[in-house]
C-alpha positions in Angstrom: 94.5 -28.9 -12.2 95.1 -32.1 -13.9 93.2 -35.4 -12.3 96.3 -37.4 -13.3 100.0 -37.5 -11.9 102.9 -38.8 -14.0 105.9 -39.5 -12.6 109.3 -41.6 -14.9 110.3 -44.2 -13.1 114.1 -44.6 -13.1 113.7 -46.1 -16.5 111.7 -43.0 -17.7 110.3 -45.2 -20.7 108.3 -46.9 -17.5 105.5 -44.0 -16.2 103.7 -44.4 -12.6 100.6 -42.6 -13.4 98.6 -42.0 -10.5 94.6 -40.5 -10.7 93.6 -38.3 -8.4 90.9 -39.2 -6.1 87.6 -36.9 -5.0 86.8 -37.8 -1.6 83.9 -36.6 0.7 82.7 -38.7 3.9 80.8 -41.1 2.0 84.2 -42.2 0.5 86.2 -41.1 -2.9 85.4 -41.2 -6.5 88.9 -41.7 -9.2 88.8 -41.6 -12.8 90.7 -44.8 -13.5 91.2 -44.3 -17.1 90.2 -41.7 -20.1 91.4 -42.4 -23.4 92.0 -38.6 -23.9 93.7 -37.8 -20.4 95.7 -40.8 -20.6 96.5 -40.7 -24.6 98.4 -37.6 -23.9 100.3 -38.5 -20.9 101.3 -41.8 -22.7 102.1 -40.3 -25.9 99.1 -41.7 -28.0 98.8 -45.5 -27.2 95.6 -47.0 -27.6 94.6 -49.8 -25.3 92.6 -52.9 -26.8 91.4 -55.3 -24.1 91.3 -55.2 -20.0 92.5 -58.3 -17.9 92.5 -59.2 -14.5 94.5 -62.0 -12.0 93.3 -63.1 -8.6 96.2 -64.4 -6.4 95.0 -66.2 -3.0 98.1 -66.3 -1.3 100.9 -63.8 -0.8 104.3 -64.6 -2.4 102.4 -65.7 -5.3 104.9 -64.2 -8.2 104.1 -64.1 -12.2 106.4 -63.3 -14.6 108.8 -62.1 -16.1 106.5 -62.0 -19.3 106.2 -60.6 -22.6 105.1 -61.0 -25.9 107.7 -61.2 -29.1 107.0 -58.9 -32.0 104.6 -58.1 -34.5 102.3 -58.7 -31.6 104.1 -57.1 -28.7 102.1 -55.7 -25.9 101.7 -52.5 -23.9 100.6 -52.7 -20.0 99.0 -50.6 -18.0 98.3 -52.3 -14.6 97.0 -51.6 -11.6 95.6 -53.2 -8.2 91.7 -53.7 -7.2 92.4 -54.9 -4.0 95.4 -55.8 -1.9 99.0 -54.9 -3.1 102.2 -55.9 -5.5 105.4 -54.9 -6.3 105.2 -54.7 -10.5 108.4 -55.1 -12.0 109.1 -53.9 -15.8 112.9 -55.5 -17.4 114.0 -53.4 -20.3 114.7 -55.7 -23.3 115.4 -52.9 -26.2 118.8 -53.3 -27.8 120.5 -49.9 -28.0 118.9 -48.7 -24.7 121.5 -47.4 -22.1 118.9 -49.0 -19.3 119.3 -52.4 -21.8 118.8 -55.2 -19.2 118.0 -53.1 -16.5 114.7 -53.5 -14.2 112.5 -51.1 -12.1 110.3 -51.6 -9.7 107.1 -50.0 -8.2 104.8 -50.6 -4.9 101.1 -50.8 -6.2 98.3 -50.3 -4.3 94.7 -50.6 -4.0 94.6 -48.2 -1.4 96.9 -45.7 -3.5 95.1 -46.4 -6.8 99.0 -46.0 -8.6 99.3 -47.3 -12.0 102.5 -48.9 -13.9 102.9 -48.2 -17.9 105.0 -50.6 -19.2 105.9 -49.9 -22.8 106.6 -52.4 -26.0 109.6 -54.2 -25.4 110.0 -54.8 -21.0 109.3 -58.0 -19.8 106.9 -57.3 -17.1 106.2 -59.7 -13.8 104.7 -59.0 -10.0 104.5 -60.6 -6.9 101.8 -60.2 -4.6 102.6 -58.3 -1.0 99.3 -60.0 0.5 96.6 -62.6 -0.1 93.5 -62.3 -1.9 95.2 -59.6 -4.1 93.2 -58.7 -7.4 95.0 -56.8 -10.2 94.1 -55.7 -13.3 95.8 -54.2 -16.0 95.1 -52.7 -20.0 97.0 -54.2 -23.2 97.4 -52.4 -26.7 97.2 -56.0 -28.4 95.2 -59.0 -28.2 97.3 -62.5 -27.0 98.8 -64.1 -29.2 100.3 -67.6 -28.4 102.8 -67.6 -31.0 104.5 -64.7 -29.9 104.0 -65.5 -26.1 107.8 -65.7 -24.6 109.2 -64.9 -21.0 112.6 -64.9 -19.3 113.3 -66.3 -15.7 112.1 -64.4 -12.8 115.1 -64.8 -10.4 118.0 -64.5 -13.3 120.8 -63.5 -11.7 122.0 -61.3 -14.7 118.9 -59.1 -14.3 119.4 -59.2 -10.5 115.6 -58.0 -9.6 115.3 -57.6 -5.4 112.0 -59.0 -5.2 110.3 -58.4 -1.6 110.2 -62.1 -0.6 112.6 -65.0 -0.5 112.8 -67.2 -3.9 112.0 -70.3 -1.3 108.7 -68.3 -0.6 107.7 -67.6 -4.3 104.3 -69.1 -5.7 105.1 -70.0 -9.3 103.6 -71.5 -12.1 104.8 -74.5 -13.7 105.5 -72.1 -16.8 107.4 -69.6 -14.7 109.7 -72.2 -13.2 110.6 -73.1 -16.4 111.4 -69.5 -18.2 114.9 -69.3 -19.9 117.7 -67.3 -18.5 118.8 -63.8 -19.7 122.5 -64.5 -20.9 121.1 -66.7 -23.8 118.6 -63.9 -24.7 118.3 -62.5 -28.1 116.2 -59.7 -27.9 113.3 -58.7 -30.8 113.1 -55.3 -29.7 115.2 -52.1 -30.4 114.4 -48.4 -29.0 113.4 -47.3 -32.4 110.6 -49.9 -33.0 109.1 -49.3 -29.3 105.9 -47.7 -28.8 106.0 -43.8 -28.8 105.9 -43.8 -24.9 108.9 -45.5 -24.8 
């Protein structure tokens, strides 16, 4: 029996993964990550450095972000404690979901997992305070290729789970451009092998 569970999102480029979990009553062990479990059910990506975001309040939203190529970046992401709704925007010219978003409920509790491939724009908002996430990236940041688009276009139309009067932003996020001026880097044949 595998210790992993992969589901395709409606976007199958975008993969839930969730690791099984070995509980007894002192409480449960998962296997959050292996390079050689996860390698296959991602189709060979390699991951290159681990962050993590602490958001005190609920509503607090971050996003929609990505980075341009030659540096583009892979996600995997995932919650410590609390819970988000993780949101991956397909940017690749010639994709039939071109444009198109998906959504996921993540969990601490649940222990699920979001891959988001080269070429989505990625953003969350938290579902409750004190909410820690941390996620895997293929590439390092790179400023020069940082970019974003804006996280209530109405061209992308994502329902986020709270009222855009409600949403914690950054002064960066406020300020992302709008879709319908978007020229996108990425096409489906330059995408990572996942995608």
């Amino acid at each position: 029996m595998s210790n992993l569970i992969v589901r395709p999102t409606r976007i199958p480029a975008v993969v839930l993964v969730i690791p099984r979990r070995f509980g007894d009553e002192r409480g449960w062990f998962s296997e959050t990550y292996s390079t050689r479990t996860f390698s296959d059910a991602l189709g060979g990506i390699t991951f290159m450095q681990d962050n993590q975001a602490f958001s005190a309040q609920k509503g607090t939203l971050r996003g929609l972000h990505f980075q341009r190529p030659p540096e583009p970046q892979a996600k995997l992401v995932r919650v410590l404690r609390g819970s988000i709704f993780d949101v991956a925007v397909d940017l690749r010219l010639g994709s039939p979901t071109y444009g198109h978003w998906v959504g996921e409920t993540l969990t601490a509790n649940g222990g699920e997992q979001l891959f988001v491939p080269h070429g989505f724009a990625h953003g969350y908002c938290t579902l409750e305070p004190n909410t820690e996430v941390a996620y895997k990236v293929d590439g390092f940041y790179a400023p020069a290729c940082d970019a974003g688009l804006a996280w209530d276009d109405p061209t992308i139309g994502i329902s986020w789970p709270i009222a855009a009067e409600d949403a914690i932003l950054s002064d960066k996020d406020k300020k992302q451009p709008a879709f319908a001026g978007f020229i996108s880097p990425f096409h489906v044949h330059q995408t990572s092998a996942a995608a």
